[in-house]
N, C-alpha and C positions, 0 to 999 in steps of 0.2 A: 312584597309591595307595601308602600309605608302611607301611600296614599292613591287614588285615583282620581282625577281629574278632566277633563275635556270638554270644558264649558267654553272656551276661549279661543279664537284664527291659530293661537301659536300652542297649542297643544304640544307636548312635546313628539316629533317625529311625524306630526299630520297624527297623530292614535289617542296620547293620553299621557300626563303627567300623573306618574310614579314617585318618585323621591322627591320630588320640590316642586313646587308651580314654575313654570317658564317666567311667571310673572314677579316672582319675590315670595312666595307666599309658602311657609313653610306646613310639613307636612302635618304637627299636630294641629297646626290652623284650619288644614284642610279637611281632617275629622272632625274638630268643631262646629265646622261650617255644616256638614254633613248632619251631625248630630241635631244642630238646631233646624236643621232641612225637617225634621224625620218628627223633631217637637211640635212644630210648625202644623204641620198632616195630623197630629194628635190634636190639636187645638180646635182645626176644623172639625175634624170629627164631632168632638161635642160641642162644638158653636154651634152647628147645623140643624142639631136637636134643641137646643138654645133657641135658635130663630125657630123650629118648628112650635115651640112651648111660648113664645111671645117675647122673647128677650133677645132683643137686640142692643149691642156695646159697640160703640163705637170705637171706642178706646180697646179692644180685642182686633177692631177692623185695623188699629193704626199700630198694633202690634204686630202684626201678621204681615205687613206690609212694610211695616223697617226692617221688621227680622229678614225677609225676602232681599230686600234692595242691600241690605250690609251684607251679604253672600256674592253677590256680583264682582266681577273680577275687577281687580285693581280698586275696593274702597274701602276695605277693612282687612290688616293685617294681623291684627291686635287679638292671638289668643284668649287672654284673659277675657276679652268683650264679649265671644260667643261664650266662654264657659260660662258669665252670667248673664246671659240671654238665655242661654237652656236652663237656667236656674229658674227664670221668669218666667223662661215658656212653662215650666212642669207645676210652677205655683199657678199661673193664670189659670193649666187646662184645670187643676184640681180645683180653684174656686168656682170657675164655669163646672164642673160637676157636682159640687155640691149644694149649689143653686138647681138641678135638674134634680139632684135627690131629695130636697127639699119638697120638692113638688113631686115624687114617685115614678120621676123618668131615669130608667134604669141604661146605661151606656158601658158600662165594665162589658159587654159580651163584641163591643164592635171591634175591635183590633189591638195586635199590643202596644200600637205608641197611645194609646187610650189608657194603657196600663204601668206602663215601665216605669221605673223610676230608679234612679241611684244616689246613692251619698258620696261620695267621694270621684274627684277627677280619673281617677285609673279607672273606674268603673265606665264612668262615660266615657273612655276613649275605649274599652271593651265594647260596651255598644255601638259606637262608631264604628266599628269597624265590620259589625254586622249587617248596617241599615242603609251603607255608601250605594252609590251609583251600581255598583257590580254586583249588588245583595238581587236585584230583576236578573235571571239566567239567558230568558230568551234573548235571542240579538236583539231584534223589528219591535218589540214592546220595550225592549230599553231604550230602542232608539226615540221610537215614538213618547215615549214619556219624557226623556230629557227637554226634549223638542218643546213638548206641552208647558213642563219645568221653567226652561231657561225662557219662554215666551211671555210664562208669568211672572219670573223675574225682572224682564225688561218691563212688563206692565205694572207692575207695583212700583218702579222708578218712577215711571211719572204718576202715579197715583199720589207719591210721594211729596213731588213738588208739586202737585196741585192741592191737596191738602195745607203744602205751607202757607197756600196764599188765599185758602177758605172756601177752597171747591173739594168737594167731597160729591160721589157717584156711590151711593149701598147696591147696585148691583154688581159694580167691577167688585165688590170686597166678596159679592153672593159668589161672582165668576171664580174668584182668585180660589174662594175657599173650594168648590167644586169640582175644580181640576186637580188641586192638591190631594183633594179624597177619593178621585179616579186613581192616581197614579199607586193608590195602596189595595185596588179593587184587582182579586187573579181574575174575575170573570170580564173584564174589556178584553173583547178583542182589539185586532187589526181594524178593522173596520170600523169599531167604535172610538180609536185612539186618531183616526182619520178625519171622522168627525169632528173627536173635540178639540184639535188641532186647527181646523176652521174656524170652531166658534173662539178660538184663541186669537186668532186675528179679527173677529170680529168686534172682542172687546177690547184688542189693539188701538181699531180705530176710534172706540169711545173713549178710551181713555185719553189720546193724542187729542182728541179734539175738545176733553175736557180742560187738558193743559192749557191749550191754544187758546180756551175761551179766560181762564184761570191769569196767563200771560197776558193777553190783548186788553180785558177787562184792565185790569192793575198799570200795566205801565202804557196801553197805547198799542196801536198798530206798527208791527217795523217798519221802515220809512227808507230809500235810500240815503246812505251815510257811506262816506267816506272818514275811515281810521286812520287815525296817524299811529306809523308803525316805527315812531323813532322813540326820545325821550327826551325830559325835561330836566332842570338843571336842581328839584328839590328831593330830598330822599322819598322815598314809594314802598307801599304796601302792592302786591301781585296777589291778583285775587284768580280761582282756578276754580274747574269744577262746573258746576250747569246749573246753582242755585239763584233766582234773581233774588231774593227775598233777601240772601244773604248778603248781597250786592249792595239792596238800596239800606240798608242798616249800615253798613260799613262806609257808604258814603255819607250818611245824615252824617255821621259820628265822628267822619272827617274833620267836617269843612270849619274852617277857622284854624285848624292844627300845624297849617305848613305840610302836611303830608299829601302825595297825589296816588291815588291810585288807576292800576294798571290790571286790564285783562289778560288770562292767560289760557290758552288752548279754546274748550267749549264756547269758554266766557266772552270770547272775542264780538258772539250777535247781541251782548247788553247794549252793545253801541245804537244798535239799530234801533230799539224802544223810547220813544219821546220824553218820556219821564227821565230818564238818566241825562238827556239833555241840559237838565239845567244848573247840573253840579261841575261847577270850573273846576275843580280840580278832578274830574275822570280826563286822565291823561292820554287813554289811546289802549293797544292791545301792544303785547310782550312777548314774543316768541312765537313760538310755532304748535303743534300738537303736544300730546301729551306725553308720549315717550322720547323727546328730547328735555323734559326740564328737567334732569338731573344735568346737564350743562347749563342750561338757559337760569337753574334758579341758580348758578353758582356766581352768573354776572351780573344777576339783578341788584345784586348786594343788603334789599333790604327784605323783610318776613313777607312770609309766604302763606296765605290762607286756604286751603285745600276745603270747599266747600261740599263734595261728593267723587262718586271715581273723574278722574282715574291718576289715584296717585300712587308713581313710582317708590320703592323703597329709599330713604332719604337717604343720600352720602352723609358721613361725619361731617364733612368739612361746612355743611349747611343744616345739616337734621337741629341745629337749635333754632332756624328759623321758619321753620315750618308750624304750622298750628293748622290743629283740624277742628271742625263743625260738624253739626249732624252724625250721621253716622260714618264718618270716615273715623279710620284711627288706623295707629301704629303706636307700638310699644317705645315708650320713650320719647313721644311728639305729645304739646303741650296741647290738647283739647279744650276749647271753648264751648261750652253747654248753655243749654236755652233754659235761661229763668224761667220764673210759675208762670210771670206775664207774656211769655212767650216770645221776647225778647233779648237778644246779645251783647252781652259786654263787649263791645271789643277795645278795650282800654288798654287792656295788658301790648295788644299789639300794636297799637298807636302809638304807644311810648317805646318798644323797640325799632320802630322804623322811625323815631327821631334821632335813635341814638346811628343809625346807618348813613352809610356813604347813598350818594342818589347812584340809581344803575350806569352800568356801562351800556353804550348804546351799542348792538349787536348788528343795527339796520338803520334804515329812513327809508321814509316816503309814505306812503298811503293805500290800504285797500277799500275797493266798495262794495257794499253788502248791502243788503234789507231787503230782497227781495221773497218775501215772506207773501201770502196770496193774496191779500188787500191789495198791496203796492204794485204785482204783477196785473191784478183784477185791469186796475188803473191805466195800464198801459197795453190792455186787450188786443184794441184796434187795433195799435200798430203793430204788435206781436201776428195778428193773424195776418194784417196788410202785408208785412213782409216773409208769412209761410205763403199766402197767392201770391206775391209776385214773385217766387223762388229766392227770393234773399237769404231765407232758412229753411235748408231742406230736410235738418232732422233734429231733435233735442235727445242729449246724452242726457238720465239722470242716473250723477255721477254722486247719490248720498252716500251713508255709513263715516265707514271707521278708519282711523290709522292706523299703522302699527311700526314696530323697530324692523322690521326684518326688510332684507333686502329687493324681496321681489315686491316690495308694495313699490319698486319705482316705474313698474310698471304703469301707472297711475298719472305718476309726469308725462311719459313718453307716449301715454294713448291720449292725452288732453295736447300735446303738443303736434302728434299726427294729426290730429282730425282736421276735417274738411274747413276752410276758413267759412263754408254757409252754416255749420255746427254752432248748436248753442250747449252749453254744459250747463244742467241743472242741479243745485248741488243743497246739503245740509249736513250738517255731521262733522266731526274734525276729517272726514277725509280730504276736505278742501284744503287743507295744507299742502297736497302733493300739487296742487294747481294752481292757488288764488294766486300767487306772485309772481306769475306767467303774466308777460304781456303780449293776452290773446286778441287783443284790439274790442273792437264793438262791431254789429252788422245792422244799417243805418242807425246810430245811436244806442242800441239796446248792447248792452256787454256780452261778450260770449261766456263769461262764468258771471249766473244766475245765483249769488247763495240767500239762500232763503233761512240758516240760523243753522239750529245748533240737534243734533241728533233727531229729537222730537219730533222737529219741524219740518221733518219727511214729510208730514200729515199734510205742510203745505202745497209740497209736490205732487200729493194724490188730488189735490182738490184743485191743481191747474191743470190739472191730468185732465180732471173732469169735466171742469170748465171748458177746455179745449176742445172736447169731447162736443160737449154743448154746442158752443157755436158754430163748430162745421157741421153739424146738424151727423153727427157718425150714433151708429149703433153700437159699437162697439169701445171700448176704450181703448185695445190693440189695433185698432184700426187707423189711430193717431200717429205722426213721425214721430214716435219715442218711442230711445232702446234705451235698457236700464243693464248698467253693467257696474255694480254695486261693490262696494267694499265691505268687507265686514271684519267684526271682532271680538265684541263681546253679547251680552244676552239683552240689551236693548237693540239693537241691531238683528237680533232673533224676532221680535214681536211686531219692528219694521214690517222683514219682511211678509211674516205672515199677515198683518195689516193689508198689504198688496196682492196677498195670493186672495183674501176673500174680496178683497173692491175688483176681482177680476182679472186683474193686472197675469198677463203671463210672458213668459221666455226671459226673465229675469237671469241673470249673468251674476251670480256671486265669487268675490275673487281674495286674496291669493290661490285660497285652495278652498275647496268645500268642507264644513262640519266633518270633524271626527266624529260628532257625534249621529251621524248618518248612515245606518247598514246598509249595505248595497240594495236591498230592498225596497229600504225605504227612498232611497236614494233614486231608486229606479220610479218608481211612483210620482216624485217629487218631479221627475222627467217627464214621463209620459202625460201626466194631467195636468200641469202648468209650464213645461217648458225649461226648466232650471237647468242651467247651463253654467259651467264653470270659465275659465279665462285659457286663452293658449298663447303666442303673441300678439305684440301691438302690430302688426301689418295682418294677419293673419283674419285676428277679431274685427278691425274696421272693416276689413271687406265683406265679413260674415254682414256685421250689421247694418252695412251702406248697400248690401245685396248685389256687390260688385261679384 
């Protein structure tokens, strides 16, 4: 076995990727990633005595939490990055230790990633291959720990971009570190890995609505907008990924250049944000999710900005016009990095999309979006006027992920079943498989709701709530909303558990359930909240219209 993997919907075989990631992601990459997992757990360790001793780093918080977010599937493929990341990580832990030994706090006796260290690459992929996912023997505590894992993966994503735009939470970083130093602890049990799986959704939801405040604060509340999904007759820069911060830099730096830029997959709800209103040349969105632009970036014809996941392995025929940000990378793609002032050049790529042909138009017309919880707040009344007069007799939220594989069309064909009194509530790229349905409106109100972009699930729990609110319900189950979810990768993990602590149950995760799930835990995940997988589209509507 050269690697193991199973963080991701396409696991190889529903179990685990062995020899290569499903995703592009090669096997030494995948011990790397591992290896800086396992540095990561060493950091906390003596940070935690750090914070006990009165020192707190932020700049330790905002390590630990890129190192996290560059491990998530599909944002960093680039060997060389994790090799010095673990290089980082092993300098950092030992300067946080010898700031504790300075002061006569002794930490060498807590664990060996407190200890380890190696000089040369062959050494670290020796270690690697000790400290991977399969180093936990038990099934139910390796399942439970991934679980924990992959939930604080997704939460250090948005911690991430909430950070870039000057929101910062020290308890999600206390959270992050916390979990990380359970999953090295033999005495959790079951029980206690159940717990702190809850409280993983619980800083799920802080952290989402840290973003949200992070988002709304900077550009505005989303607004209904209607996207123009054709193009324009000037060469374009395609901007990708879920960064806004990277967005509104890209456009200042535009305007005057002749160049227009274009969103692609995540990036599609910048639309909805007011502040991006006022730049003429944001041309509209570009394609579709994120496992079709190894086509879609072949006819856009001009460079491609990959701001965070989730980007595909580049084809030749375009890998020179790709450029990455943040911590995305791939070996051989030209990376743009944030000056001291913490600020982006993007010159370099300004001047290669002058030298480009303008895109091939692949479509026309328009989609509408913004319904983010401000915007739905706004049209309460009528939302409820028309659940009492039966106009809407159930709301699908239909959030999460896309994916390449073939049963995700299932996803089309259950949005184009449903009952014409159905309203679909949606966030995340899984709305590809449906926004460009035309599912009509029911009196005025669109039957697909999108509320943005992954994250902004956090909007759907809070119309959840709302809703909740004004029919005066105890319950939040007790509302006409079934959720029959997509998933894919590990922010789509911290979602869900997000919704298991706000309450939320009989959730429907689909294509197929977590490899990373023993039947155990799996059963648990049943019995106490409901978790239900997908069977067919005639089959499931009836289950959830209680036909």
């Amino acid at each position: 076995m050269n690697m193991f993997c199973y963080q991701c919907q396409e696991a190889s075989r529903g179990a685990g990727c062995t020899l290569r990631g499903t995703c592009g992601k090669t096997d030494d990459t995948a011990r790397m990633q591992d290896l800086l997992m396992y540095a990561l757990k060493g950091i906390a360790l003596v940070n935690a005595e750090a914070r006990k001793a009165g020192i707190n780093d932020e700049e330790t918080d905002s390590f630990v939490i890129e190192g996290l977010f560059s491990t998530i599937t599909n944002v960093n493929f680039d060997k060389n990055y994790f090799v010095e990341k673990v290089k980082e990580a092993l300098a950092l832990r030992e300067s946080i230790k010898a700031q504790l030994q300075r002061i006569n706090v002794n930490v060498e006796d807590l664990h060996d990633s407190v200890k380890w260290y190696a000089d040369s690459e062959e050494e670290f992929d020796r270690k690697a291959q000790q400290v991977g996912i399969l180093s936990t023997e038990n099934e139910d505590i390796r399942s439970l720990q991934s679980l924990v894992t992959f939930g604080v993966k997704g939460m250090a994503a948005y911690a991430y971009h909430a950070a870039n735009l000057g929101y910062k939470d020290p308890d999600i970083s206390k959270f992050i570190e916390k979990a990380l130093i359970a999953t090295l602890d033999d005495s959790m049990t079951v029980n206690d890995y159940v717990s702190l799986t809850m409280e993983t959704g619980k800083y799920g939801v802080d952290v989402m609505a840290l973003l949200d405040k992070a988002n709304t604060a900077t550009y505005g509340n989303p607004e209904i907008t209607r996207v123009n999904i054709g193009v324009r007759k000037k060469p374009g820069i395609l901007i990708s990924g879920h960064d806004l911060k990277d967005l509104e830099q890209l456009l200042e730096q535009t305007q005057g250049t002749g160049i227009d830029v274009y969103t692609h997959g995540e990036m599609l709800p910048a639309h909805y944000y007011p502040a991006f209103k006022k730049y003429p040349n944001f041309a509209g969105n570009y394609g579709n999710s994120w496992w079709l632009q190894d086509r879609e970036f072949e006819s856009f014809n001009g460079p491609i900005l990959m701001t965070t996941n989730c980007l595909v392995p580049p084809k030749d025929s375009y890998k020179d016009r790709v450029y990455t940000t943040g911590v995305v990378g791939f070996e051989g793609v030209k990376h743009i990095p944030e000056g001291p002032d913490g600020k982006k050049d993007f010159s370099e790529i300004i001047e290669h999309a002058k030298r480009c042909k303008p895109p091939i138009e692949i479509e026309n017309g328009e989609i509408v979006g913004g319904f983010a919880h401000e915007q739905v707040f706004s049209l309460a009344d009528k939302v409820v006027e028309a659940v009492k007069s039966g106009a809407i007799k159930r709301f699908f939220v239909m959030a999460g992920c896309d994916g390449r594989f073939k049963d995700r069309r299932y996803y089309t064909e259950f949005a184009k079943a449903l009952p014409r009194d159905a309203v679909i509530l949606t966030a995340g790229c899984a709305k590809y498989r449906y926004n460009k349905l035309d599912l009509g409106d029911i009196n005025g109100i669109p039957r697909v709701l999108d509320a943005g972009q992954c994250n902004d699930s956090y909007s759907l729990a809070l119309i959840a709530l709302k809703l909740k609110e004004v029919f005066g319900l105890d319950d939040i189950n007790e509302l006409p909303v079934s959720y029959n979810i997509a998933w894919y990768e590990q922010k789509a993990v911290i979602v869900l558990l997000a919704l298991l602590y706000l309450g939320v149950k009989d959730i429907h995760l689909g294509p197929t359930l977590p490899a990373f799930l023993s039947p155990n835990v799996a059963k648990v995940l049943v019995e106490n909240f409901g978790i239900g997988g997908i069977t067919t589209v005639e089959d499931d509507i009836k289950m959830f219209m209680g036909a």
